[in-house]
GUKEFI-794984 format. One line per 2 residues: number of its first residue (from 0); their letters; for each residue x, y, z of C-alpha. Coordinates in steps of 0.05 Angstrom, whole numbers, always signed. Example, Ala and Ser with C-alpha at 12.3 -4.5 7.8 and 13.67 -1.06 7.14 Angstrom:
2
0) AS) +246:-90:+156 ~ +273:-21:+143
***
This chain:
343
0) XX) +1531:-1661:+1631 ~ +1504:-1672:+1706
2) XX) +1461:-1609:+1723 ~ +1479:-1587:+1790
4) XX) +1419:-1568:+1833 ~ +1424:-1512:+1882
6) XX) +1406:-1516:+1959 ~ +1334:-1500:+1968
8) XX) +1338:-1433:+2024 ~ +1308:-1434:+2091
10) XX) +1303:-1376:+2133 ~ +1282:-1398:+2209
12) XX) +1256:-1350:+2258 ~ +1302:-1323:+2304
14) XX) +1261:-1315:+2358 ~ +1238:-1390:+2362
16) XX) +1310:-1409:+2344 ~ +1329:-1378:+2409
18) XX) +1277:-1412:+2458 ~ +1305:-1481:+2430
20) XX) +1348:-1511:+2489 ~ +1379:-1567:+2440
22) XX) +1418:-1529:+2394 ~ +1420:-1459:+2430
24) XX) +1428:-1475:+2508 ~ +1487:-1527:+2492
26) XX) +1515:-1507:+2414 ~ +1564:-1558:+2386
28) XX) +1638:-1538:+2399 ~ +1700:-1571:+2357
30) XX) +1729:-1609:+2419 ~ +1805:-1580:+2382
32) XX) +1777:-1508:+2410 ~ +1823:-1480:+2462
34) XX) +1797:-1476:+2526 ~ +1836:-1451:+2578
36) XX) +1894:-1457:+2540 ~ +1888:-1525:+2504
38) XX) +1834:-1564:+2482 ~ +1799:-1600:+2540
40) XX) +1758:-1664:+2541 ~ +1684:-1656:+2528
42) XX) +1671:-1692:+2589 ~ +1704:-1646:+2628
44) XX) +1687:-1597:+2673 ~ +1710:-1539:+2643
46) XX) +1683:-1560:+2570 ~ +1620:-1562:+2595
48) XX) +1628:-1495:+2629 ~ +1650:-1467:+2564
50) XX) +1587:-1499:+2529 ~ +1536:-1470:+2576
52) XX) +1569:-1402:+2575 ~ +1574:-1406:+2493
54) XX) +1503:-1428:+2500 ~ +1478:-1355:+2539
56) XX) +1515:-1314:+2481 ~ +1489:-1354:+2428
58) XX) +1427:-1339:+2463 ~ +1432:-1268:+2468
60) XX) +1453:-1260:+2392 ~ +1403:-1287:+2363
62) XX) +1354:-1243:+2412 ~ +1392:-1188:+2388
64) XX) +1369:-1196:+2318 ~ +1285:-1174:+2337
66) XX) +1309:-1142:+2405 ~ +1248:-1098:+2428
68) XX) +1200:-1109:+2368 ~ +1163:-1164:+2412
70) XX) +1132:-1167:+2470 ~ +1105:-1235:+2499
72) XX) +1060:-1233:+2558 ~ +1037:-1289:+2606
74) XX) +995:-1293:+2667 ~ +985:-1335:+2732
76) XX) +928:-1373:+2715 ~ +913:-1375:+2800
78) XX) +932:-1306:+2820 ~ +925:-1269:+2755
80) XX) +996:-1236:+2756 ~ +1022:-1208:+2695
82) XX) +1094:-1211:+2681 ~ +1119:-1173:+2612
84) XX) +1179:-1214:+2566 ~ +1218:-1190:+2506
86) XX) +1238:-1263:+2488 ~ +1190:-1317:+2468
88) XX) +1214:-1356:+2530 ~ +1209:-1349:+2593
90) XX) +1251:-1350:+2659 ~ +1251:-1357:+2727
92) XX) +1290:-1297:+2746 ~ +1243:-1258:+2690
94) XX) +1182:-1275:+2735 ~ +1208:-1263:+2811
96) XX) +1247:-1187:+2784 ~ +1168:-1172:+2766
98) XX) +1135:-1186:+2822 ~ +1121:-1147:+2885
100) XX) +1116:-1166:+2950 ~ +1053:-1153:+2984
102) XX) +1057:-1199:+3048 ~ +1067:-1274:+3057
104) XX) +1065:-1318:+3003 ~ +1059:-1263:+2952
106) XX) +1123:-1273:+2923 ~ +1136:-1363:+2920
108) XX) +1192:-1391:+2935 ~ +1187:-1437:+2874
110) XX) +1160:-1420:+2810 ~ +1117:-1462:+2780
112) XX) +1106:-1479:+2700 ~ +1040:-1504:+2688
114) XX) +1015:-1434:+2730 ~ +1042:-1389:+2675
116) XX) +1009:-1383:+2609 ~ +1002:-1327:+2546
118) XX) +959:-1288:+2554 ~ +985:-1245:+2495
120) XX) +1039:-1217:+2453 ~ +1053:-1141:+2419
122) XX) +1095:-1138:+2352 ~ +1128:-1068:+2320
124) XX) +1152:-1061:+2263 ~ +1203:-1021:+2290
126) XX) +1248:-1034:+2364 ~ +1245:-977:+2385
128) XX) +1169:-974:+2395 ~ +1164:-1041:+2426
130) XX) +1230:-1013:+2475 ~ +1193:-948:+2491
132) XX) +1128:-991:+2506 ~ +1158:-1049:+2544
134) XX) +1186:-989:+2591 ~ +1116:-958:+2603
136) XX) +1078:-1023:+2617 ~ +1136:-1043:+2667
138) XX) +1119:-971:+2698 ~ +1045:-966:+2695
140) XX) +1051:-1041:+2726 ~ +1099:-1026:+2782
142) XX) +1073:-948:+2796 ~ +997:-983:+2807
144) XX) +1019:-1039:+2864 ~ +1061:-993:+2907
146) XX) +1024:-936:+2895 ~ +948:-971:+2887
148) XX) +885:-913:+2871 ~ +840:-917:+2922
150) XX) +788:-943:+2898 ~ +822:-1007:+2866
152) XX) +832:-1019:+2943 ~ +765:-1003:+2971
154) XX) +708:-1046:+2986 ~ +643:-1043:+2953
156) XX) +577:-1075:+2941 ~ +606:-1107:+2885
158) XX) +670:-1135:+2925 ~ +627:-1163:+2981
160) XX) +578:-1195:+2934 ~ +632:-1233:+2901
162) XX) +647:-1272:+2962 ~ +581:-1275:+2993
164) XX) +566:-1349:+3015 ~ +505:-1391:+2974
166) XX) +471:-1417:+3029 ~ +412:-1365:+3062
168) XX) +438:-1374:+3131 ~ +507:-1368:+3122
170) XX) +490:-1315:+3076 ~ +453:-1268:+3128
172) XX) +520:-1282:+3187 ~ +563:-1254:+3124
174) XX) +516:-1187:+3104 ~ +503:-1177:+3181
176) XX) +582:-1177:+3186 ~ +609:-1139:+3129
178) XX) +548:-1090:+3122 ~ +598:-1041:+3153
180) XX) +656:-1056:+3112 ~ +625:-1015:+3051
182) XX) +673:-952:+3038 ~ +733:-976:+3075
184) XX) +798:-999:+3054 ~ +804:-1077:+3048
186) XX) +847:-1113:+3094 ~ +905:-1135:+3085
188) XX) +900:-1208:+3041 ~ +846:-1175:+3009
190) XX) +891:-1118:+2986 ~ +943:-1161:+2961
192) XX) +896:-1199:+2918 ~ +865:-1133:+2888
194) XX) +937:-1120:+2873 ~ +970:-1175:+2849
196) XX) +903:-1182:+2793 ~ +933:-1148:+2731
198) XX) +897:-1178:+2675 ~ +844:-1125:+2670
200) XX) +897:-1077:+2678 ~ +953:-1100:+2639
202) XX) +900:-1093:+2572 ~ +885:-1019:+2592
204) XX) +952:-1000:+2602 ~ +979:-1033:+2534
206) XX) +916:-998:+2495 ~ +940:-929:+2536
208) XX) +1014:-941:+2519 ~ +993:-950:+2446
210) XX) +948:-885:+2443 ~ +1010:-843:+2476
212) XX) +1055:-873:+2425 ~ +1011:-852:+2366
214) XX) +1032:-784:+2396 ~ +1098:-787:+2400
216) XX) +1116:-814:+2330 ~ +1065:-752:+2303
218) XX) +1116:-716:+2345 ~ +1172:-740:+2307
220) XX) +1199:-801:+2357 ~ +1224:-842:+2303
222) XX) +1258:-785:+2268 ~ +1306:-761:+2332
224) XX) +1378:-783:+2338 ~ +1373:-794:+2416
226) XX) +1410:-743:+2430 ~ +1374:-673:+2474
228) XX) +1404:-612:+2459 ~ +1482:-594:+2458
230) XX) +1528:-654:+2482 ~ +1595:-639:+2512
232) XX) +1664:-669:+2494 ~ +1670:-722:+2541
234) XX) +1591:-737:+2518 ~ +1614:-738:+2461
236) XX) +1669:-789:+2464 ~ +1620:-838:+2505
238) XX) +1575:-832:+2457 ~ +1632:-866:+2405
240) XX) +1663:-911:+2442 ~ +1581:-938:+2467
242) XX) +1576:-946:+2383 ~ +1639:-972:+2374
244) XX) +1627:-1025:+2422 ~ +1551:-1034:+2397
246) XX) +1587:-1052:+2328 ~ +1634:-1099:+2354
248) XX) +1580:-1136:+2385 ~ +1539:-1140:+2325
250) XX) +1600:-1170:+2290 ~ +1611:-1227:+2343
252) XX) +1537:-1245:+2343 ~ +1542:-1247:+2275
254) XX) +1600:-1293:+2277 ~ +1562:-1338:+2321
256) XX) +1506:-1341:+2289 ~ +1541:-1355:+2222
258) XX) +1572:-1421:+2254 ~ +1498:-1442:+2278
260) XX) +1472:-1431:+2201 ~ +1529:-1471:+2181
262) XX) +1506:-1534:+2234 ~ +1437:-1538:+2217
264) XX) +1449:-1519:+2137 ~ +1499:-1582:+2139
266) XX) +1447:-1630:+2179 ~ +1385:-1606:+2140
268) XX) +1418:-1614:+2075 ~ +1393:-1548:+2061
270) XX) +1417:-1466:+2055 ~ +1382:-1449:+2123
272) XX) +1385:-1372:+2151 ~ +1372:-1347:+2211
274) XX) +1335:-1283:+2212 ~ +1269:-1239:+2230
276) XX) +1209:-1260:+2189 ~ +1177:-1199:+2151
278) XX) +1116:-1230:+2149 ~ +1106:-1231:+2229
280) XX) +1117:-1148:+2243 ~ +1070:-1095:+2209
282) XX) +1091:-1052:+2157 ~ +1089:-987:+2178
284) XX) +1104:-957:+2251 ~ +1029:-938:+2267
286) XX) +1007:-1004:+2255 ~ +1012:-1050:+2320
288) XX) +997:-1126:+2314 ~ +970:-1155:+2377
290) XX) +955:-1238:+2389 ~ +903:-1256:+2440
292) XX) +904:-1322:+2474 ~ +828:-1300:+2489
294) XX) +801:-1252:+2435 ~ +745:-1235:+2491
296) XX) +798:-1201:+2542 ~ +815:-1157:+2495
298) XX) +746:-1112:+2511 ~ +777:-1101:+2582
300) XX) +808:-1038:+2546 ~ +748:-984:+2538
302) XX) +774:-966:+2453 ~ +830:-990:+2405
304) XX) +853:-944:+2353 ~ +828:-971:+2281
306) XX) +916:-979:+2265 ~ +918:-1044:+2317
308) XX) +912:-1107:+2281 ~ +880:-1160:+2328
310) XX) +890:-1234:+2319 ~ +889:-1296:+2355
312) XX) +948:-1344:+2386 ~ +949:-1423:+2366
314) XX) +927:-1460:+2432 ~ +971:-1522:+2459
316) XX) +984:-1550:+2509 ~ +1060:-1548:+2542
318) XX) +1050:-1499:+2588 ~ +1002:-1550:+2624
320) XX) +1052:-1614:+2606 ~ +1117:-1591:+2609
322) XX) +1165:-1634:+2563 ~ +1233:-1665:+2566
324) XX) +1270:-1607:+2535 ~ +1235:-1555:+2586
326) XX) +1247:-1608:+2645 ~ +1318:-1608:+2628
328) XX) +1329:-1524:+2640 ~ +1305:-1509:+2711
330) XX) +1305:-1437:+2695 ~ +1257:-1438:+2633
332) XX) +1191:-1434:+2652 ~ +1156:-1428:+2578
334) XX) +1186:-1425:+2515 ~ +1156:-1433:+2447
336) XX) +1088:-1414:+2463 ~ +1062:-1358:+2421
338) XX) +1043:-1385:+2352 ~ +994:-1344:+2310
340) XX) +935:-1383:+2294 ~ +926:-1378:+2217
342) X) +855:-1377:+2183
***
């Protein structure tokens, strides 16, 4: 008697399932599916339509799965912006919402892809946390360009001496001219620069959103319901009908997800599962796992708490050569990027 030998199990992350643009951004549809009531050519117009909007909620549902229990960072390698992600990949529209205009050319017309790179990435064992911090490092981020401290806008000996020519001559015309200068606010290009540098304070403000979050789970953050105080009837009934349509989302991402598993089970020849890997989030909610693309910028914060697990990010290269896949999405600008670097 033939022994029949079961399918070997393969769970794939969901989070680098969904920065994949050749199964996820176009997913393959039976061409018998009813579109627009009756099935329509794949080379038409409005199959294709239906593909690329199938794609964005295939998209979405497999986000859904880790939603808020990563955060991916990247920054401007020229102008040292900061821009905050809870997806592995990045978009265009992701980058221009986060930045802030501060005169011309602040803001580009065009973004480019080999100017953004990790810089790092925060994982939680639990989405709320990562939610609650994603929130405050948008905040801290936005409150300190329109509302800059002084002295981050201020010039100093420091300042001056950054930009002070090499050459003796040249470098007596610049003292002589900015001697003065010491005390007062920069001008204007000056100020935008100061600004739009976030690197230094991007790794403050996730060490200080870490230290108030220590707080609040002491304080029982975890533990509440969401709900303050008493909640009237109409409250109430939003409240239901917000769950009830929470559930019925979670079914059809299920749904969809469930006919991806199925694709790549039947072309792998294997029982593959889509799903969060345990191995990648810590395992309790005061421990914080952060990867550094640069271990060394982590000392721009002044103290970690001893519960932050630090580790490093596998370097390539795509951010620098873009390929095929990425050239063929004009709205992706990284995807795939954050790989722990294993010992």
């Amino acid at each position: 008697m033939a022994s029949t030998t079961k399918p070997i199990q393969k769970i794939l992350d969901s989070t680098r399932i969904a920065s994949l643009s050749k199964f996820v951004r176009r997913p393959p549809i039976d061409p018998q599916t009813p579109i627009q009531g009756k099935p329509r050519n794949p080379e038409s117009n409005a199959f294709k339509e239906y593909a690329k909007r199938e794609g964005v909620r295939l998209q979405k549902a497999l986000n859904a799965i880790t939603h808020g229990k990563n955060i991916f960072v990247y920054h401007n390698v020229r102008t040292k912006q900061v821009v905050y992600s809870l997806t592995r990949y990045l978009e265009k529209n992701n980058v221009l919402n986060q930045m802030v205009y501060h005169g011309k050319k602040t803001v580009p017309a065009e973004v480019r892809r080999d100017m953004w790179v990790p810089y790092y990435s925060v994982h939680f064992s639990d989405s709320k946390l990562g939610l609650r911090a994603y929130q405050m490092l948008r905040e801290f981020s936005m409150q300190r360009q329109l509302a800059p401290p002084k002295e981050m806008i201020t010039v100093t000996e420091e300042f001056l001496a950054a930009k002070r020519p090499k050459g003796p001559v040249e470098a007596e015309l610049y003292d002589r001219m900015n001697r003065k200068r010491v005390g007062n606010t920069m001008e204007k290009k000056e100020r935008a620069r100061a600004l739009m540098d976030q690197k230094a304070t991007s790794v403050a403000d996730i060490a200080a959103v870490l230290s108030i979050q220590k707080e609040e789970i002491a304080n029982g953050l975890l533990s509440r319901d969401g709900s303050r105080g008493y909640l009237t009837r109409k409250a109430r009934q939003r409240r239901r009908e917000a769950l009830h349509q929470e559930q019925e989302r979670a079914k059809e991402n299920a749904a969809r997800i469930g006919v991806l598993e199925g694709y790549l089970s039947k072309r792998s020849g294997e029982d593959v599962k889509i799903g969060e890997v345990e191995s990648d989030y810590p395992e309790t909610a005061e421990t914080v796992k952060i990867l550094w693309h640069d271990v060394h910028d982590a000392h721009y914060a002044e103290a970690w708490d001893s519960s932050i697990q630090h580790g490093k990010l596998e370097r390539t290269r795509n951010s620098i050569i873009p390929g095929e896949a990425r050239l063929a999405n004009p709205d992706l600008i990284a995807d795939n990027e954050f790989k722990e670097q294993k010992e």
